[in-house]
Backbone of each chain as ProteinMPNN parsed JSONL, in Angstrom:
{"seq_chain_A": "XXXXXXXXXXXXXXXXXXXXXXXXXXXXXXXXXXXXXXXXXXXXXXXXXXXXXXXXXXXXXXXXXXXXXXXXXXXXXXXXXXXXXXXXXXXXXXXXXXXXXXXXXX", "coords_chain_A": {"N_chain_A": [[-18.074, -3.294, -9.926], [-15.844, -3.912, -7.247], [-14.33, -1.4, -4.845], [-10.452, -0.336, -5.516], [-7.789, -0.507, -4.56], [-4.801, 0.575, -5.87], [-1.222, -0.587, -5.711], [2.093, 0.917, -6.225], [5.663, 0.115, -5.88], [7.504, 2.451, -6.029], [10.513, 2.9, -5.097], [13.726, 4.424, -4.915], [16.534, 3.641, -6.594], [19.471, 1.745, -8.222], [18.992, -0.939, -8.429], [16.564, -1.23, -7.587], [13.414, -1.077, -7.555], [12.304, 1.504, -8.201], [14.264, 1.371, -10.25], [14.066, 0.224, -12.266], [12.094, 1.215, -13.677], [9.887, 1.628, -12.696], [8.519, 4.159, -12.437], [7.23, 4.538, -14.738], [5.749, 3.011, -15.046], [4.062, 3.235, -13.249], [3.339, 6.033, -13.953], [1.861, 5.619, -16.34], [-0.489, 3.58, -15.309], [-2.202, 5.545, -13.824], [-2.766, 7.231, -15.661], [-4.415, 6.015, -17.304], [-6.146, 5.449, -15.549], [-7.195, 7.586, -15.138], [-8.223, 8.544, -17.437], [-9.653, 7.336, -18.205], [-11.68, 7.167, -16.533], [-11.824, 5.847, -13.831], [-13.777, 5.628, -11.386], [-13.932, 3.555, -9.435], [-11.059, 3.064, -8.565], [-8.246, 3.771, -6.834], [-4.589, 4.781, -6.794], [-1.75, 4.476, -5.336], [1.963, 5.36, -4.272], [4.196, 3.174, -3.269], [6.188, 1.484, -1.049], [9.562, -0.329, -0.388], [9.178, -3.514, -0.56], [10.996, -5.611, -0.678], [10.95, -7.336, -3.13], [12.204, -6.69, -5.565], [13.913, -8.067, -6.808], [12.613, -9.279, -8.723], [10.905, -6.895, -9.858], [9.349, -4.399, -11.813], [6.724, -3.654, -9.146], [3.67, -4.822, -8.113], [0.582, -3.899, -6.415], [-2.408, -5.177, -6.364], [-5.075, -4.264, -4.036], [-8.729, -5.275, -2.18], [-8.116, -7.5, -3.236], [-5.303, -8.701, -3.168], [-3.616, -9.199, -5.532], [-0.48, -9.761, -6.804], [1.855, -8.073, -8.899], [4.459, -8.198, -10.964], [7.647, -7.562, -12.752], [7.024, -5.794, -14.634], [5.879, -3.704, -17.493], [5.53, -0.764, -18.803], [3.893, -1.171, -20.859], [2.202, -3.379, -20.075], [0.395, -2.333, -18.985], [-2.268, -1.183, -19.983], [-3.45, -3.897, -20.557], [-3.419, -5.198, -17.486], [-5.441, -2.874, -16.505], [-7.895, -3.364, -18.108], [-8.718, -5.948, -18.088], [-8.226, -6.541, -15.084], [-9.014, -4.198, -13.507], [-11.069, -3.311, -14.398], [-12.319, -5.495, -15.645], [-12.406, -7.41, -13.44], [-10.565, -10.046, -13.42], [-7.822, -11.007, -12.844], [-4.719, -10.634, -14.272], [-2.884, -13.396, -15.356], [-0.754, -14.021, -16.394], [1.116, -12.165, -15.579], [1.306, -12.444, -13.292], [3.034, -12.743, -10.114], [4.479, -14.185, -7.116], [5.208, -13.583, -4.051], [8.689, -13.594, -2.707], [10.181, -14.85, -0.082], [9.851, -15.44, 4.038], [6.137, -14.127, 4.668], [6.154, -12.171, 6.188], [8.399, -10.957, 6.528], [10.007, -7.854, 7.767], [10.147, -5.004, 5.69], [13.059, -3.129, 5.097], [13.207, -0.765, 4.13]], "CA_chain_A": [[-16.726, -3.668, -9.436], [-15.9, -3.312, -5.888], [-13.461, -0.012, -4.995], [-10.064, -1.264, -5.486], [-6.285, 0.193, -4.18], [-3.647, -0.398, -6.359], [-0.205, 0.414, -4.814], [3.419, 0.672, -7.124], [6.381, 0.393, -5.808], [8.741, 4.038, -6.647], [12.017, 3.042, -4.444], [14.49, 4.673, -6.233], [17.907, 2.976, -6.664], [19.389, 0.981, -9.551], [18.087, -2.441, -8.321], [15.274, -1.11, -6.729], [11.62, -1.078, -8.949], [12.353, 2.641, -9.336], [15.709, 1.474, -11.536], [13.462, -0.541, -13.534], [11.091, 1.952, -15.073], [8.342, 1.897, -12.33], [7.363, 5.682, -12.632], [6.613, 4.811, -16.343], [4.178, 2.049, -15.208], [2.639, 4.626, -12.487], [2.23, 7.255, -15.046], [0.749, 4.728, -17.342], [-1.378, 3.653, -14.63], [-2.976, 6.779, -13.738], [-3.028, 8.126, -17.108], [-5.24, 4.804, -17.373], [-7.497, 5.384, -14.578], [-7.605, 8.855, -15.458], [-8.427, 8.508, -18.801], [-11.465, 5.832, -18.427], [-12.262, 7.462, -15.127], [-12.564, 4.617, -12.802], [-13.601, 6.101, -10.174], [-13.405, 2.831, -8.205], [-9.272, 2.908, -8.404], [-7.045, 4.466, -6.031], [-3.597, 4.223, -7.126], [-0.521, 5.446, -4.213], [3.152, 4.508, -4.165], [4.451, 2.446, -2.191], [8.304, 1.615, -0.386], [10.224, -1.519, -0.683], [9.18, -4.805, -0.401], [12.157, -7.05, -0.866], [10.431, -7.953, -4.026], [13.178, -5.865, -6.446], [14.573, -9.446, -7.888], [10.891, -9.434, -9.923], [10.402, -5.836, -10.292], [9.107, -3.571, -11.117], [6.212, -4.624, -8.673], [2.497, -3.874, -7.954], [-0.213, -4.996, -5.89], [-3.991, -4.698, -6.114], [-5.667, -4.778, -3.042], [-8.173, -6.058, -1.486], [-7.73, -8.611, -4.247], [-4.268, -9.339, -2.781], [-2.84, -9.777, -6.125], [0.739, -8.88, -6.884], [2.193, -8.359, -10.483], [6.201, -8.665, -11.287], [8.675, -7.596, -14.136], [6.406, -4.653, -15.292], [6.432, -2.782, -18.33], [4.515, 0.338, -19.139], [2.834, -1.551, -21.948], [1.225, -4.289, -19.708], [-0.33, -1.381, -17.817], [-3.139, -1.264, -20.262], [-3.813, -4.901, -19.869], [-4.128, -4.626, -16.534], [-6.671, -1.981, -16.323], [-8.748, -3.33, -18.989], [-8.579, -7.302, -17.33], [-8.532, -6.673, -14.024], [-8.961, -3.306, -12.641], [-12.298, -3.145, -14.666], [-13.523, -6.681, -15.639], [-12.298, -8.165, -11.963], [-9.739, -10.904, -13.817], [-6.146, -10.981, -12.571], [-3.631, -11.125, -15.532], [-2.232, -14.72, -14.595], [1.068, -14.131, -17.397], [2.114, -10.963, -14.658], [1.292, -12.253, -11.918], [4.347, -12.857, -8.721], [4.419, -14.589, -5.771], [6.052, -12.911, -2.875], [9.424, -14.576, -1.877], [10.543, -14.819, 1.355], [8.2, -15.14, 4.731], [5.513, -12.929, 4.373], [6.054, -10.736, 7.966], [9.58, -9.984, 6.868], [9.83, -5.934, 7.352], [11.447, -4.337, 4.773], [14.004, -2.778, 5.54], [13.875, 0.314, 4.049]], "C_chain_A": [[-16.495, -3.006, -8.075], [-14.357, -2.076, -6.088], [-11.939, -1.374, -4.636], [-8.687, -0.28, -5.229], [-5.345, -0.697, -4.229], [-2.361, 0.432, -6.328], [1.212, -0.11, -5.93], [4.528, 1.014, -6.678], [7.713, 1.378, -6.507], [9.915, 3.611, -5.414], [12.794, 3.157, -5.521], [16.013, 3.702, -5.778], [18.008, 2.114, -7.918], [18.876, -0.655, -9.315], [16.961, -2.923, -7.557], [13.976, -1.14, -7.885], [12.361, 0.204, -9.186], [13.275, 2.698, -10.556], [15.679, 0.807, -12.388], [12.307, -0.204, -14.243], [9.578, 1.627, -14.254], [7.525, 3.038, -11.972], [7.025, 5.545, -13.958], [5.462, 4.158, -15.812], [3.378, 3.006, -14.024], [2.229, 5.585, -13.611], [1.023, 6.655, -15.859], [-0.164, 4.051, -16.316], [-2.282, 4.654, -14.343], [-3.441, 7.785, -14.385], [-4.29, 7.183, -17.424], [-6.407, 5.113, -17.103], [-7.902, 7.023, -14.977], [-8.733, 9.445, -16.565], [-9.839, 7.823, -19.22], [-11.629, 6.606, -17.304], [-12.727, 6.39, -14.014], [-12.438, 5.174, -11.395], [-13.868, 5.326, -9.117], [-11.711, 2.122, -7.67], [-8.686, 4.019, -7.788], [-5.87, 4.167, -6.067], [-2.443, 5.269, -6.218], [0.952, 4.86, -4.693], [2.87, 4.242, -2.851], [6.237, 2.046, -1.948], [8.607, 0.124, -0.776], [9.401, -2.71, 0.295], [9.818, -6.343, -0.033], [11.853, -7.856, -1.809], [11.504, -7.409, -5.607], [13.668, -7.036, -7.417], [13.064, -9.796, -9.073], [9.921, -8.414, -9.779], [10.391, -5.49, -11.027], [7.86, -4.007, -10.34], [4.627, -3.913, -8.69], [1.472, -4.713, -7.415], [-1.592, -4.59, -6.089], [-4.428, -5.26, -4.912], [-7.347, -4.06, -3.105], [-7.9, -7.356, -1.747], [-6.393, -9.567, -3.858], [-3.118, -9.903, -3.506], [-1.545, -9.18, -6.405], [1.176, -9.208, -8.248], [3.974, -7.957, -10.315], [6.622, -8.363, -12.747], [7.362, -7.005, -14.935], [6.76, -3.978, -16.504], [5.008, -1.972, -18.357], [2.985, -0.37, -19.749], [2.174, -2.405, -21.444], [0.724, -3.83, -19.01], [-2.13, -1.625, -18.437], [-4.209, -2.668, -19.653], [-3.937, -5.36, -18.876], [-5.376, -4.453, -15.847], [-7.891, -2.662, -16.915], [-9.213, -4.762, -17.795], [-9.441, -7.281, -15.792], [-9.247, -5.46, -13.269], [-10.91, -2.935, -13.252], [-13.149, -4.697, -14.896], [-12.867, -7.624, -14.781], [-11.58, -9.797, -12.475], [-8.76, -10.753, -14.234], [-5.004, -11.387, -14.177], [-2.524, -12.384, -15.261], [-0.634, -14.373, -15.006], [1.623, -13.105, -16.28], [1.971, -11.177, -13.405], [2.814, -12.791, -10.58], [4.122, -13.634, -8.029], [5.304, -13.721, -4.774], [7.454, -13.777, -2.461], [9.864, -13.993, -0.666], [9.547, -14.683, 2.56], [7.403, -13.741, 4.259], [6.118, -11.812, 5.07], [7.466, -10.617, 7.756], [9.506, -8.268, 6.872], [10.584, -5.348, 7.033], [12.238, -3.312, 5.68], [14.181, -1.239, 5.685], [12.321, 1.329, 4.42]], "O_chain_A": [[-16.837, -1.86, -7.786], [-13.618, -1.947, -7.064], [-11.959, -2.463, -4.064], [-8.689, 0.786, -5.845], [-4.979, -1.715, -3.643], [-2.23, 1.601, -6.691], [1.325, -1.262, -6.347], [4.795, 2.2, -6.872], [8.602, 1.016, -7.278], [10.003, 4.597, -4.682], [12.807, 2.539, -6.585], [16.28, 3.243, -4.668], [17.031, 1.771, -8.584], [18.414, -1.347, -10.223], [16.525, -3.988, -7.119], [14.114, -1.261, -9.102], [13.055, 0.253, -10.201], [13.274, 3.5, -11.489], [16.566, 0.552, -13.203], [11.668, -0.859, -15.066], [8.494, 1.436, -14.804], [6.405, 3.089, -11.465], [6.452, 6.524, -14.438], [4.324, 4.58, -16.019], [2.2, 3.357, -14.09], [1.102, 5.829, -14.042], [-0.157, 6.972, -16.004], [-1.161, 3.968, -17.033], [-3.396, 4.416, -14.81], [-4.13, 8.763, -14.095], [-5.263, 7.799, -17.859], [-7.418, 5.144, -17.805], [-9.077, 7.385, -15.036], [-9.613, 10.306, -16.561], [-10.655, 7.836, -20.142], [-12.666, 5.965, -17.47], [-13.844, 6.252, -13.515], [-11.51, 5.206, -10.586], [-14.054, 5.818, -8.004], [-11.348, 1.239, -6.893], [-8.684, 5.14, -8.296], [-5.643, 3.167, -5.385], [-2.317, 6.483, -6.378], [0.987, 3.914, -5.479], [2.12, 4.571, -1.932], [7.2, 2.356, -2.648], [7.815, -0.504, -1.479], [9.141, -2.701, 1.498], [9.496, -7.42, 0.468], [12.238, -9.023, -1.727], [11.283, -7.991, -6.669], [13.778, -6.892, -8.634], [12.912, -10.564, -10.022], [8.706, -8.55, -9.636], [11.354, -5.853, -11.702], [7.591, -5.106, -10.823], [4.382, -2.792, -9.135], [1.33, -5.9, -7.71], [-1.798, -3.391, -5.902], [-4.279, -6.451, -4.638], [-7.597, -2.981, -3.641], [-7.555, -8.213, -0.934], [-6.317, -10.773, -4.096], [-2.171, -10.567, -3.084], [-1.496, -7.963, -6.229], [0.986, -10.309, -8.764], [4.408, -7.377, -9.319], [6.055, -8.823, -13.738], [6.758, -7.691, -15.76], [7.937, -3.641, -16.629], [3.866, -2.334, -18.073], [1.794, -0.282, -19.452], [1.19, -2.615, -22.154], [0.332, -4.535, -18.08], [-3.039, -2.061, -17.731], [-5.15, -2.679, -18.859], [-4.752, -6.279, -18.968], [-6.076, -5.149, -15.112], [-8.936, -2.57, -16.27], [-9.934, -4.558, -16.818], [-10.546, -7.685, -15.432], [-10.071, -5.763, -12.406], [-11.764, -2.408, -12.539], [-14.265, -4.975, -14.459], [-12.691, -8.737, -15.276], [-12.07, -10.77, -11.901], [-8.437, -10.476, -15.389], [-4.815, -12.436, -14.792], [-1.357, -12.125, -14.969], [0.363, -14.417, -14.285], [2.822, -13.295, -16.076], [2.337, -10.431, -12.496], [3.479, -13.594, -11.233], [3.041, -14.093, -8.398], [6.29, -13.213, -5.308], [7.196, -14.776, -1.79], [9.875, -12.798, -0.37], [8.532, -14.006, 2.399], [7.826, -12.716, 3.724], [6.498, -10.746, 4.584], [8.042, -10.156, 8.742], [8.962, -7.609, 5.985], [11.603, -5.021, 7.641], [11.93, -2.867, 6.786], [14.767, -0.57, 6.537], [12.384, 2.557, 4.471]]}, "seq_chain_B": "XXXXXXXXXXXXXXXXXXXXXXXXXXXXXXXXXXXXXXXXXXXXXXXXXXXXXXXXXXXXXXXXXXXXXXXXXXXXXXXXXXXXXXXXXXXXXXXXXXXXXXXXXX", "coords_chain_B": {"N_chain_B": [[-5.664, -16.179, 11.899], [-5.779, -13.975, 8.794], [-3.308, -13.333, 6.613], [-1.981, -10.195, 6.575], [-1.578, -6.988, 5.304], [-0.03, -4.232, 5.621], [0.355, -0.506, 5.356], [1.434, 2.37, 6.243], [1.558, 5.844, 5.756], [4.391, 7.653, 4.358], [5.018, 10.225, 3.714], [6.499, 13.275, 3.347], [7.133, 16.302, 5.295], [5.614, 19.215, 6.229], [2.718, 19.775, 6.541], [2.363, 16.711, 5.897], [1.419, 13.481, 6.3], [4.581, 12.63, 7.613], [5.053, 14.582, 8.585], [3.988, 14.539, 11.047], [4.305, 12.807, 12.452], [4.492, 10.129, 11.383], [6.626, 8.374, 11.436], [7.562, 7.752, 13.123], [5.412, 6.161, 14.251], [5.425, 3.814, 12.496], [7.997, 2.939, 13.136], [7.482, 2.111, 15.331], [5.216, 0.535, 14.981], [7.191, -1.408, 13.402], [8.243, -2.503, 15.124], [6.489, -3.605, 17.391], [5.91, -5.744, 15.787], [8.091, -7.232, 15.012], [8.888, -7.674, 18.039], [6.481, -9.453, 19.003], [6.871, -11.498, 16.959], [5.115, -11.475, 14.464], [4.223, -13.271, 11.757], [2.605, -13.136, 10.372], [2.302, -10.622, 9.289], [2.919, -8.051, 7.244], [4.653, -4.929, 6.657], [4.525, -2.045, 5.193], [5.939, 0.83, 4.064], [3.812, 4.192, 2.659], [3.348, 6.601, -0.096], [1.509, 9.824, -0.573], [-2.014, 9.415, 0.348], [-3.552, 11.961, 0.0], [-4.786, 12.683, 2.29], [-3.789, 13.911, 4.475], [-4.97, 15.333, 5.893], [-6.558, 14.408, 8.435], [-4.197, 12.741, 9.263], [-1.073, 10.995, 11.259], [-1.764, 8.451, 8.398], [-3.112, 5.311, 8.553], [-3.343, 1.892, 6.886], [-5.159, -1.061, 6.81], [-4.782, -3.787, 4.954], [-6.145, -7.071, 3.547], [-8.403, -6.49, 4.713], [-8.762, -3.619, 4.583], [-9.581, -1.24, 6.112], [-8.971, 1.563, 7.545], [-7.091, 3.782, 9.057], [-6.504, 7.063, 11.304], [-4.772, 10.126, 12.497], [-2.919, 9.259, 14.197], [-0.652, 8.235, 16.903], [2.317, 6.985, 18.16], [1.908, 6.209, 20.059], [-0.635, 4.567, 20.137], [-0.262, 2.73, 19.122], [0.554, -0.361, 20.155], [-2.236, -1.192, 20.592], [-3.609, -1.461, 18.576], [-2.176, -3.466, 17.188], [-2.464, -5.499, 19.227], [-5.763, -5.762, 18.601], [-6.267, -5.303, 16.828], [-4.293, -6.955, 14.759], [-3.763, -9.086, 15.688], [-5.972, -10.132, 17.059], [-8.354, -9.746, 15.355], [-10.182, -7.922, 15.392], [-10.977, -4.381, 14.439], [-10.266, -1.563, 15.649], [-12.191, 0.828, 16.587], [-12.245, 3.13, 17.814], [-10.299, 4.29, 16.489], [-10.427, 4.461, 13.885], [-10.932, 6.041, 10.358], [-12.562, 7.41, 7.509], [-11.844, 7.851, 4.362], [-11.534, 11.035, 2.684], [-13.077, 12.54, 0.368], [-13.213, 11.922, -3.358], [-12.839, 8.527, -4.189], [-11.999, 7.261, -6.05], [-10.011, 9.782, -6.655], [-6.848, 10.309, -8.221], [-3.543, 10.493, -6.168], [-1.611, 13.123, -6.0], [1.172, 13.158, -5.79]], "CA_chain_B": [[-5.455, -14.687, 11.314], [-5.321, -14.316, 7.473], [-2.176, -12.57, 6.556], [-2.208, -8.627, 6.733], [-0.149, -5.619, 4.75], [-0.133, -2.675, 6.677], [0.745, 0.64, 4.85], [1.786, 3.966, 7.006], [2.314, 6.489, 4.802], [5.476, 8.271, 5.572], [5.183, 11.345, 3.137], [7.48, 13.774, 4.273], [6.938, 17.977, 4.379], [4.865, 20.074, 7.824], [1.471, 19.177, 6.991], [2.009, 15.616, 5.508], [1.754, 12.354, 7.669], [5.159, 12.356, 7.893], [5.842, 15.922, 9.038], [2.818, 14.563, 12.285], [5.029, 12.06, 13.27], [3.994, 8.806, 11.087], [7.9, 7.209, 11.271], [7.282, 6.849, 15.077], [4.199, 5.445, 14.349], [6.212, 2.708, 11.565], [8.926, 2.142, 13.98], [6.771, 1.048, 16.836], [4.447, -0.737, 14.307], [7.955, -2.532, 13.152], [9.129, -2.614, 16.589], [5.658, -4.438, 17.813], [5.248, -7.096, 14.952], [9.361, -7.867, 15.7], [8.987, -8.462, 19.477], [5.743, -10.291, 18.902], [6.984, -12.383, 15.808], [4.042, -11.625, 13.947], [4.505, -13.675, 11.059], [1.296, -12.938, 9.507], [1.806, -9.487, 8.9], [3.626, -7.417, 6.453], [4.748, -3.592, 6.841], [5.651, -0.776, 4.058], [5.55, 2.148, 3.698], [3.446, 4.286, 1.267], [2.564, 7.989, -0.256], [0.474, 10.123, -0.181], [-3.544, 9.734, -0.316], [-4.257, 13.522, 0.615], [-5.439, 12.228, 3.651], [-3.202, 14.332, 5.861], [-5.621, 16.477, 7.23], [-6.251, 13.488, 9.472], [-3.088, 12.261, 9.774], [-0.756, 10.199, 10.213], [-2.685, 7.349, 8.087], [-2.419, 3.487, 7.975], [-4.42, 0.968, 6.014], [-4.436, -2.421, 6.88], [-5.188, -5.014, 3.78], [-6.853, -7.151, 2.473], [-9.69, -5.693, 5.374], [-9.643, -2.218, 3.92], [-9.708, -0.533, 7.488], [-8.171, 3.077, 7.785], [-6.471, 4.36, 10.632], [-5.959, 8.032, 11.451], [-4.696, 10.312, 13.533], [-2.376, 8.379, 15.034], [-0.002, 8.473, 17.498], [2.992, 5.836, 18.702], [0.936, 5.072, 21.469], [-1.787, 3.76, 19.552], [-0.15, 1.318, 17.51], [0.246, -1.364, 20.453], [-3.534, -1.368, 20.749], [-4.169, -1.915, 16.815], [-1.996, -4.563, 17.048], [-3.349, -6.618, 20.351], [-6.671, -6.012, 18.614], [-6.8, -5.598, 15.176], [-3.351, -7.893, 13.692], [-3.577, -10.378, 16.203], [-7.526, -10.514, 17.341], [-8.927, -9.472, 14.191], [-11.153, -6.766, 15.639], [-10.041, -3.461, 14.25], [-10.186, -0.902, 16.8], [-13.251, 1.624, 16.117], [-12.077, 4.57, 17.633], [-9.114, 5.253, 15.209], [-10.72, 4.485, 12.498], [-11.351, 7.015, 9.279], [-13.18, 7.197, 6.563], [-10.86, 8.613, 3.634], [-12.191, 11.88, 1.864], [-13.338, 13.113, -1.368], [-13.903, 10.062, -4.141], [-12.631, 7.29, -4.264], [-10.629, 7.515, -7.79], [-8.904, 10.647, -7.054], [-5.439, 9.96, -8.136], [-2.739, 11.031, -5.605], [-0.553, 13.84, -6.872], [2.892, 12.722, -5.327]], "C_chain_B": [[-5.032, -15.136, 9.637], [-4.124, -13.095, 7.484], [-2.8, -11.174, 6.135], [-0.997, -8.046, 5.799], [-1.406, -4.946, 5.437], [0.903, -1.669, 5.94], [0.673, 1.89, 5.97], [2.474, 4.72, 6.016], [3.64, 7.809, 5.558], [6.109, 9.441, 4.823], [5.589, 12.35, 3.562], [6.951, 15.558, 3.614], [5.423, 18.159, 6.046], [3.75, 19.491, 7.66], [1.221, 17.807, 6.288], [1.838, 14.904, 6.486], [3.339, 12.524, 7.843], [6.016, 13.623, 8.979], [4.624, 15.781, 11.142], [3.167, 13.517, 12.912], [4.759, 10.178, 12.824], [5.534, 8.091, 10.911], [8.062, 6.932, 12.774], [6.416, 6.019, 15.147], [4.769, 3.988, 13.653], [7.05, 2.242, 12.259], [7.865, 1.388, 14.883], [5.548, 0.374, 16.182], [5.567, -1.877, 14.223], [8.356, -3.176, 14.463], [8.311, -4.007, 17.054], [5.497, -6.31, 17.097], [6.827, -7.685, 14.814], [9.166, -8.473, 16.799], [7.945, -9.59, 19.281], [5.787, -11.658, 17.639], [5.852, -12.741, 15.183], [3.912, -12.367, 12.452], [3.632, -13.685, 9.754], [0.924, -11.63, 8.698], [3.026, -8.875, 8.079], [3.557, -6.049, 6.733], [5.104, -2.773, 5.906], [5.091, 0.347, 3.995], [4.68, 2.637, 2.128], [3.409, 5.406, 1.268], [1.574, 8.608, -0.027], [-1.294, 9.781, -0.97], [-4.976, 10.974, -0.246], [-5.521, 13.096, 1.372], [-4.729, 13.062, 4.641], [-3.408, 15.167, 6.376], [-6.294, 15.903, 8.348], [-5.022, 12.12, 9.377], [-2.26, 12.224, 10.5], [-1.913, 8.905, 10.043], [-2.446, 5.733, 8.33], [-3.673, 3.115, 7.672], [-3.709, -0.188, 6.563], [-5.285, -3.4, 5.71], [-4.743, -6.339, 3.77], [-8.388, -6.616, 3.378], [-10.299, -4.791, 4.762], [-9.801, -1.127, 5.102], [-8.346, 0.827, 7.822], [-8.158, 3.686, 8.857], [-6.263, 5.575, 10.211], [-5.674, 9.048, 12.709], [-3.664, 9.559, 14.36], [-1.092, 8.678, 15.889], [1.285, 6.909, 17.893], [2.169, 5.21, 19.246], [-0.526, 4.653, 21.448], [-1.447, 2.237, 19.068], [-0.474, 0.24, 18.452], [-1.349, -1.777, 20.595], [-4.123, -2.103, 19.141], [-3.554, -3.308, 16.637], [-2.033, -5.631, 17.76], [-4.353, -6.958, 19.485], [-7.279, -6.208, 17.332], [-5.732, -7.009, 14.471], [-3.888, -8.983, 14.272], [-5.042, -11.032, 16.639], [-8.348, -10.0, 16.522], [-10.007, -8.374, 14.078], [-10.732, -5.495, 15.381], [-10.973, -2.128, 15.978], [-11.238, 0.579, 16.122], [-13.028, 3.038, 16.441], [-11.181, 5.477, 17.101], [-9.22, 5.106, 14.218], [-11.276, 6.016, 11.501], [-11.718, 6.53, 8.601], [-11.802, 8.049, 5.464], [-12.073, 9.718, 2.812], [-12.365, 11.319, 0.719], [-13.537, 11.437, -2.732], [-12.957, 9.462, -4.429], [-11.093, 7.387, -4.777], [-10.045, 8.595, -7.607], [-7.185, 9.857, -7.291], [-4.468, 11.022, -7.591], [-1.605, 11.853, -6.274], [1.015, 13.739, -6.889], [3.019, 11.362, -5.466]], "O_chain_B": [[-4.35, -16.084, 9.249], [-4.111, -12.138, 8.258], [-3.853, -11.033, 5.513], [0.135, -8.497, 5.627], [-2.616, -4.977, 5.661], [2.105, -1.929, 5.904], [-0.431, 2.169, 6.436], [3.57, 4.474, 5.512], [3.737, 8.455, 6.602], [7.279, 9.778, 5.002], [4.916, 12.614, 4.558], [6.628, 15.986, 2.506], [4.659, 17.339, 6.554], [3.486, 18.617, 8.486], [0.047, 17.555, 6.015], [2.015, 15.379, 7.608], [3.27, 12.61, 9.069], [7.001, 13.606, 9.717], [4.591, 16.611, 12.051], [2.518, 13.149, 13.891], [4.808, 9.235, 13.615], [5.536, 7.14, 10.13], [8.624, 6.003, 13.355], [6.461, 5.116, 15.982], [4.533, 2.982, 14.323], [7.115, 1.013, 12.222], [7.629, 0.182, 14.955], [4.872, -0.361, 16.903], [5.351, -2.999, 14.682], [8.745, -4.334, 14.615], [8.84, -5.114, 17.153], [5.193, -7.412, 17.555], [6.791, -8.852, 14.423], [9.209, -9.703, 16.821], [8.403, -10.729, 19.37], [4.934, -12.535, 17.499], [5.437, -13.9, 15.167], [3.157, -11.627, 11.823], [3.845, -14.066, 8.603], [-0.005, -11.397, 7.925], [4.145, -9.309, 8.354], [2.437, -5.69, 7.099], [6.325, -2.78, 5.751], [3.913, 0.689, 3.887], [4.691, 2.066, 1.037], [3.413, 5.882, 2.404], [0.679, 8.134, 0.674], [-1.68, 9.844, -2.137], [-6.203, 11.033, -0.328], [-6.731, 13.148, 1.15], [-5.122, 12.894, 5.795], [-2.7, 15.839, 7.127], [-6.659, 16.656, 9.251], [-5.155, 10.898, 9.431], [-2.083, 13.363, 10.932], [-2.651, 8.443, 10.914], [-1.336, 5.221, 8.181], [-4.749, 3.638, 7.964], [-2.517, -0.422, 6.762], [-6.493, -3.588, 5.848], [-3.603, -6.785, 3.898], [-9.397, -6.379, 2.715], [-11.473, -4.698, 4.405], [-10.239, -0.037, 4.735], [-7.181, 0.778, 8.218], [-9.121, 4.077, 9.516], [-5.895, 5.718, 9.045], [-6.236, 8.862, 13.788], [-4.055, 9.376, 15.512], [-0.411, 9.566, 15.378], [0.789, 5.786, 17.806], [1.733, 4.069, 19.099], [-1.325, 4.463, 22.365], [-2.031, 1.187, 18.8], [-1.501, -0.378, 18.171], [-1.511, -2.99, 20.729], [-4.876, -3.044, 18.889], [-4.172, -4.214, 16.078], [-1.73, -6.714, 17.258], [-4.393, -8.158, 19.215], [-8.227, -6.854, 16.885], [-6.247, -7.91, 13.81], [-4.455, -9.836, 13.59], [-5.246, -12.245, 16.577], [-9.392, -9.698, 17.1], [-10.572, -7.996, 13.052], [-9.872, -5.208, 16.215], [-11.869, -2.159, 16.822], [-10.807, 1.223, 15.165], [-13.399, 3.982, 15.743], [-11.108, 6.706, 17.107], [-8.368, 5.462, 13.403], [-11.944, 6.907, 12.026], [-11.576, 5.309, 8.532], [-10.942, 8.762, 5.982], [-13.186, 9.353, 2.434], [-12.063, 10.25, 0.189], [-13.949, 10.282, -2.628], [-12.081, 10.051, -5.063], [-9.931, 7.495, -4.387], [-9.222, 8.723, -8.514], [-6.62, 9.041, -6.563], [-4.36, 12.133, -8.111], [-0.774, 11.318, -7.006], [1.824, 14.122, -7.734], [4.091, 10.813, -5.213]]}, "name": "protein", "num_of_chains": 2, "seq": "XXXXXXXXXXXXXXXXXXXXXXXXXXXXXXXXXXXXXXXXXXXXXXXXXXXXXXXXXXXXXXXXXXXXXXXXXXXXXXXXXXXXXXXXXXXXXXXXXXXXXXXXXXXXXXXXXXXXXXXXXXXXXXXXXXXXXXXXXXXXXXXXXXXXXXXXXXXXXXXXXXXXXXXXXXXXXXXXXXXXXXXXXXXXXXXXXXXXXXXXXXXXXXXXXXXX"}
C-alpha cells in the first residue's frame, strides 16, 4: 500500500466538525493506526473547510477521497477497507460543495 | 492543472511553524490564489507533523510535495511554478523526518 495522509478536521465550535464529535473519530483513528501499526499512515488535523453541513469530515490523500457525517465507529471500517486494503468506503464517502478554490475562511 | 489542496500548518507556540511565521506564509498563499483566481486550488490550514525543525511547512496534494522553510516571499514562486505550471519548485522542497506512521501528538 502506497504511504497515505489522512487529515481530520478539529475546528472547534458547535457547527463546526469539532461540535460533532471529531476528536472521538481522531482518537479512534490513531488508536487504529497505532494499534495495527501502519506505518504507511500519517494522520494530522486539519482547519475548516466549509464542509461542516456534512461533518464531521476527513480526507485521505493522495487518494483524494473525502468522508462526511463521521462517527467514531466507522473509524474502524475505514482503516480496515481503505487505509489498509486500498478500497474507499463508498456508504461515507462526500463530495465537496461549493467551488473547489473557495478559501476557507477561517 | 488537476485540482490542488495546499496545507500550511499554522501550529502555534516559539518553535512551531506558526511561532516562524507560517500565517504570513497562508495569507500571501490566500492572498496569491485570490488575485490570481486560482480556481483549481484549495487552501487550509493544518497541525502539527513535528516537522518544525524545518519550518514553516506546506504540502501540496494529491502530488505529495513538501515545502519547508518558508518564507512570504517564497510563496509567489510556488505558485507561478508549482499551482499554476505544475513544476514544483526544487529548492524548497523537504523531505519529512523520522517514519512515516508516526502519529502527530497535537
Amino acid at each position: 500500500m502506497h504511504d497515505l495522509h489522512v487529515f481530520v478536521c478539529t475546528t472547534s465550535g458547535r457547527h463546526h466538525c469539532g461540535g460533532q464529535g471529531s476528536e472521538k473519530v481522531l482518537q479512534r483513528l490513531r488508536d487504529e493506526v497505532e494499534r495495527r501499526r501502519l506505518g504507511h499512515v500519517r494522520t494530522t488535523r486539519m482547519g475548516c473547510n466549509q464542509q461542516h453541513h456534512q461533518g464531521p469530515i476527513m480526507i485521505v490523500y493522495p487518494d483524494g477521497v473525502w468522508y462526511g457525517r463521521l462517527r467514531a465507529e466507522d473509524v474502524p471500517e475505514i482503516v480496515e477497507e481503505h487505509l489498509v486494503g486500498g478500497r474507499p468506503v463508498e456508504r461515507l464517502r462526500i463530495t465537496p460543495d461549493g467551488p473547489w478554490g473557495s478559501t476557507a475562511l477561517t
